[in-house]
C-alpha positions in Angstrom: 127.6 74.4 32.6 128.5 71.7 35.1 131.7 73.5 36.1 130.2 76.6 36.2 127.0 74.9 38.9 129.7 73.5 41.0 131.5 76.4 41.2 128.9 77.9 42.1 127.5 75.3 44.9 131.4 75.5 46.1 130.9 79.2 47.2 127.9 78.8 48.5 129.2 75.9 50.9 132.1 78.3 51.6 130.2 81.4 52.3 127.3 79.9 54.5 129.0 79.2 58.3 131.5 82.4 57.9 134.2 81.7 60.6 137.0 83.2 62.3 139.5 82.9 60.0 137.6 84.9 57.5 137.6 87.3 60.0 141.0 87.3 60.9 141.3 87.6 57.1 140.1 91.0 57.2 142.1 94.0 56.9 143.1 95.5 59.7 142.8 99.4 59.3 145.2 102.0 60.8 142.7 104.5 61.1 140.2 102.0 63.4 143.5 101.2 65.1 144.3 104.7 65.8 141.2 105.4 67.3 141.1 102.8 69.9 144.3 103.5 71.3 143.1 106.5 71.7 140.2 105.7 73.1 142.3 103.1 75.5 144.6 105.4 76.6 142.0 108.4 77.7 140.0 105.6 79.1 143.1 104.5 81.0 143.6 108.0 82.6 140.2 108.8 83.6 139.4 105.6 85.1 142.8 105.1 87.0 142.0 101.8 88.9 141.4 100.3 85.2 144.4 98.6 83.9 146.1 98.1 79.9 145.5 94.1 80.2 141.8 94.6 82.0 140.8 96.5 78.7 140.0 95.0 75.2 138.2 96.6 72.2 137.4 95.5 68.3 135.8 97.3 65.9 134.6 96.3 62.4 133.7 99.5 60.0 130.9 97.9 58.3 129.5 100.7 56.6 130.4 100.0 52.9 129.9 95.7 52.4 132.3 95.8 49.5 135.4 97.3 51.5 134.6 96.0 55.5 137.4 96.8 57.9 138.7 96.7 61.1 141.2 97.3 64.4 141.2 96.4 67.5 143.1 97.1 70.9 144.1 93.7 72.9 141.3 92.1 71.1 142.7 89.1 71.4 143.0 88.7 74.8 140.9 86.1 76.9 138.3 87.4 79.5 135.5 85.7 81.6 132.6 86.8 79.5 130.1 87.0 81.9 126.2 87.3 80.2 127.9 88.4 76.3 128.8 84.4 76.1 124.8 83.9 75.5 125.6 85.1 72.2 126.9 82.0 71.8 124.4 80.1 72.8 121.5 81.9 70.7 123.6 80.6 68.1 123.5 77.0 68.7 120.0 76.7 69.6 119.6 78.1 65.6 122.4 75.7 64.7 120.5 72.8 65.9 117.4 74.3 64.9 115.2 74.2 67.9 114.4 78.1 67.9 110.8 76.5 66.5 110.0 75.4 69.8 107.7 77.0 72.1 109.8 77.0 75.1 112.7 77.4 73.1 111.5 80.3 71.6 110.6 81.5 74.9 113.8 80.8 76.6 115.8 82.8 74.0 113.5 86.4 74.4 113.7 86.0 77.9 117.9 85.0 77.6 118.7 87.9 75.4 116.4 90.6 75.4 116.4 90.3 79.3 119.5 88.6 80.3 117.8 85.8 82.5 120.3 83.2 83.9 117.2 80.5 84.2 116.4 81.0 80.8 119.7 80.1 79.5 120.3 77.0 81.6 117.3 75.6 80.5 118.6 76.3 77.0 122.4 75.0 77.7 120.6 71.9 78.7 118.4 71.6 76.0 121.0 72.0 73.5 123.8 70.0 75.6 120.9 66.8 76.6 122.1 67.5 80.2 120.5 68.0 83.6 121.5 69.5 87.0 122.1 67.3 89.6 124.3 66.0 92.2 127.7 65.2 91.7 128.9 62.5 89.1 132.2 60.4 89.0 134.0 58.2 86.3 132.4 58.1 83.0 129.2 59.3 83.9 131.0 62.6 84.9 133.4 62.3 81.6 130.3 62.3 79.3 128.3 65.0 81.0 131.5 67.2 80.1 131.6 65.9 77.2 128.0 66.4 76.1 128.7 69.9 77.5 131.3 71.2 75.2 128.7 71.3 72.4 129.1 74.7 71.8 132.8 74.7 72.3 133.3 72.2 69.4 131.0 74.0 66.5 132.8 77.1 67.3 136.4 75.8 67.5 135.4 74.4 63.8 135.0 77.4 62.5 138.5 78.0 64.3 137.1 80.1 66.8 139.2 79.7 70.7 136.0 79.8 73.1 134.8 78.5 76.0 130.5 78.3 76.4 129.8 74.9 78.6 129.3 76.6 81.8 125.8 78.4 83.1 125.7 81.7 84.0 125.1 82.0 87.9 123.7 84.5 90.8 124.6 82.5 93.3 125.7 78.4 92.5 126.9 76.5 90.8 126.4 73.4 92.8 127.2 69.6 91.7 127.5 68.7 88.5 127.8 72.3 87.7 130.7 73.1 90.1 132.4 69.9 89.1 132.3 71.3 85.9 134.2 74.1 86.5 137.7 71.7 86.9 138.9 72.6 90.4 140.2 75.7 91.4 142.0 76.9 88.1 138.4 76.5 86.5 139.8 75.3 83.3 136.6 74.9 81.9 135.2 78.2 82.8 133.4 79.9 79.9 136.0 82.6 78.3 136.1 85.0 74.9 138.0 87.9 73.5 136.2 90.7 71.9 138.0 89.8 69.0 135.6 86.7 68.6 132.6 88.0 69.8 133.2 90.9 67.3 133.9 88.0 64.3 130.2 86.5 65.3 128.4 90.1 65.4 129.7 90.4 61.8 128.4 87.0 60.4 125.4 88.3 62.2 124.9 91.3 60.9 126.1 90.2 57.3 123.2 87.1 57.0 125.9 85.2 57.3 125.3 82.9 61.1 123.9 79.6 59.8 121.5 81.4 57.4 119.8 84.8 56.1 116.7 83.9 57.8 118.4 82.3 60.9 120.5 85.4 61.2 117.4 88.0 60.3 115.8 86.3 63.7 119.0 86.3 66.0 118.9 90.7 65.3 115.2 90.6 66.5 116.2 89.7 69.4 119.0 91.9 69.8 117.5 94.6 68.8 117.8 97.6 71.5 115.4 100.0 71.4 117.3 103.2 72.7 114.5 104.3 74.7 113.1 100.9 76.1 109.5 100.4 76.9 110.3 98.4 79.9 111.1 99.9 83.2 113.4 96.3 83.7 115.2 96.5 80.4 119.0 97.1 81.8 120.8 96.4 78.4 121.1 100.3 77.2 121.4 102.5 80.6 125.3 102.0 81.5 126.0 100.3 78.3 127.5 101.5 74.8 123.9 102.3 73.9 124.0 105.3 76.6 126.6 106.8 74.6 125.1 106.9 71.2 123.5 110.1 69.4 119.8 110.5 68.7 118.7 109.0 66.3 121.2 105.8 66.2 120.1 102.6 66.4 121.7 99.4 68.0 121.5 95.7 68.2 123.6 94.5 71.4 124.3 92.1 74.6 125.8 92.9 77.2 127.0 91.3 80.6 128.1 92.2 83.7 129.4 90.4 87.0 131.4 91.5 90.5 134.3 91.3 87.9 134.0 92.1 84.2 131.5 94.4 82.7 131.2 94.2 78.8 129.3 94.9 75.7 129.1 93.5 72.2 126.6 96.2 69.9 126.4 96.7 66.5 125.5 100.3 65.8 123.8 102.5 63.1 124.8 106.3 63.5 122.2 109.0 62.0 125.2 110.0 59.7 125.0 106.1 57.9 128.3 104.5 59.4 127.8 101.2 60.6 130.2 99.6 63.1 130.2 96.8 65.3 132.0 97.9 68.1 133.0 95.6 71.5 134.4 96.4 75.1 135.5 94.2 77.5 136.6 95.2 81.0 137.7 93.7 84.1 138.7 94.7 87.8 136.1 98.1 87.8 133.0 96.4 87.0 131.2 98.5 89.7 131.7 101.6 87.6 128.6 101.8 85.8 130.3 105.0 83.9 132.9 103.2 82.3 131.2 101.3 79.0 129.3 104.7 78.0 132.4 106.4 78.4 134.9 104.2 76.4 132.3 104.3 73.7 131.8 107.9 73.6 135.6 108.1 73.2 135.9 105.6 70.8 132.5 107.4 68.4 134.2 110.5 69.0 137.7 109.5 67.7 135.8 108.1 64.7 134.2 111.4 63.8 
């Protein structure tokens, strides 16, 4: 009976913070594969200024729990992630459970559902204990980078290769912030592949980030309705959730700069596939065409 409890404790230790390398773990599926190179290649000659390494795609078929698969097209490959790395940061805030506060709780509707750069640097520096400020030098500046790579170092134990210390910007950063950064080469600038934001989607979506409950309240407020009640809701229009057939339903972020223009989304189709699919771009990010178009390919290759 003793073997049989610790057995049984040892799975659930194993199972609660899925990772990356369970992901990775994954079979990769030739049909999914098939699809997005598809998908990459039409994409590729109807947007001509778009090039191969400015495009990445994953895709986890998630339909049937027992037998989850997936592909993926560069998915690997790094990319600023503009607004999708608050993903990330949703996360911690649950990891260190502060989602119970007010504020907090505030901060994180206003971050995800609406994208809002203030809301998330108050949350980076709630879950960092940072401030803004002028510049720092020596140690001071050494342990305000170090406090910032919070979210880099729970992640990278669960052997994912991200970058989340830097706020999201309209128009800084200034100080601290910029010092951040590390000079010109911005070493420290935040960075994913769509690989990785696909691996957390999944844990997501399978109650499997942190907790059941933790992960039940990080798809609230993902959630996309398809047809939003709110004239400022900008997360659907332009985005994989332009693309999808009556009747779908979708869970998203996405994120959008001068340069890049992505979207993470996991997806229910009126037929019952399930699929968490994400698109990263770069170089065209002025083309508010593009995302509902390399989705439509993709759900059309699918079919």
């Amino acid at each position: 009976m003793r073997i049989r409890i610790a057995v049984v404790l040892l799975f659930v230790a194993t199972t609660a913070f899925a990772n990356f390398r369970e992901f990775t773990d994954l079979p990769k599926n030739p049909a999914l594969e098939l699809a997005l190179k598809h998908a990459a290649e039409q994409t590729l000659k109807d947007f001509p200024k778009l090039t191969a390494d400015n495009l990445a795609l994953s895709i986890i078929d998630v339909t049937k729990p027992s037998t989850i698969d997936r592909g993926d097209w560069h998915g690997d490959a790094p990319f600023y992630p503009a607004s999708v790395v608050k993903l990330y940061i949703m996360a911690e805030v649950f990891h260190q459970k502060l989602e119970g506060d007010p504020e907090a709780a505030r901060a994180l509707g206003e971050m995800i559902r609406l994208s809002d750069n203030d809301a998330t640097a108050y949350l980076i520096d709630l879950i960092s204990d940072t401030c803004p400020g002028p510049n720092l030098e020596g140690r001071a500046l050494a342990k305000f980078l170090d406090k910032r790579r919070v979210v880099n170092r729970w992640f990278a134990s669960m052997g994912y290769d991200i970058s989340a210390m830097a706020k999201p910007w309209s128009f800084g950063p200034f100080g601290r912030e910029k010092q951040l950064l590390g000079g010109d080469a911005r070493p420290n600038r935040n960075r994913s592949s769509a690989n990785s934001f696909a691996s957390l989607m999944l844990w997501i979506v399978r109650h499997r980030a942190i907790s059941g409950a933790d992960s039940d309240a990080m798809l609230a407020l993902l959630e996309r309705p398809l047809n939003p009640p709110r004239a400022d809701e900008n997360q659907v229009k332009e985005f994989i959730g332009e693309s999808l057939p009556a009747g779908s339903r979708e869970w998203s972020k996405a994120g959008w700069t001068s340069e890049v223009r992505h979207d993470a989304a996991y997806i229910e189709l009126p037929g019952g596939r399930k699929i968490i699919l994400v698109i990263m771009t770069r170089g065209t990010a002025d083309d508010v065409k593009l995302i509902p178009a390399i989705a439509k390919s993709v759900l059309s290759e699918l079919q």
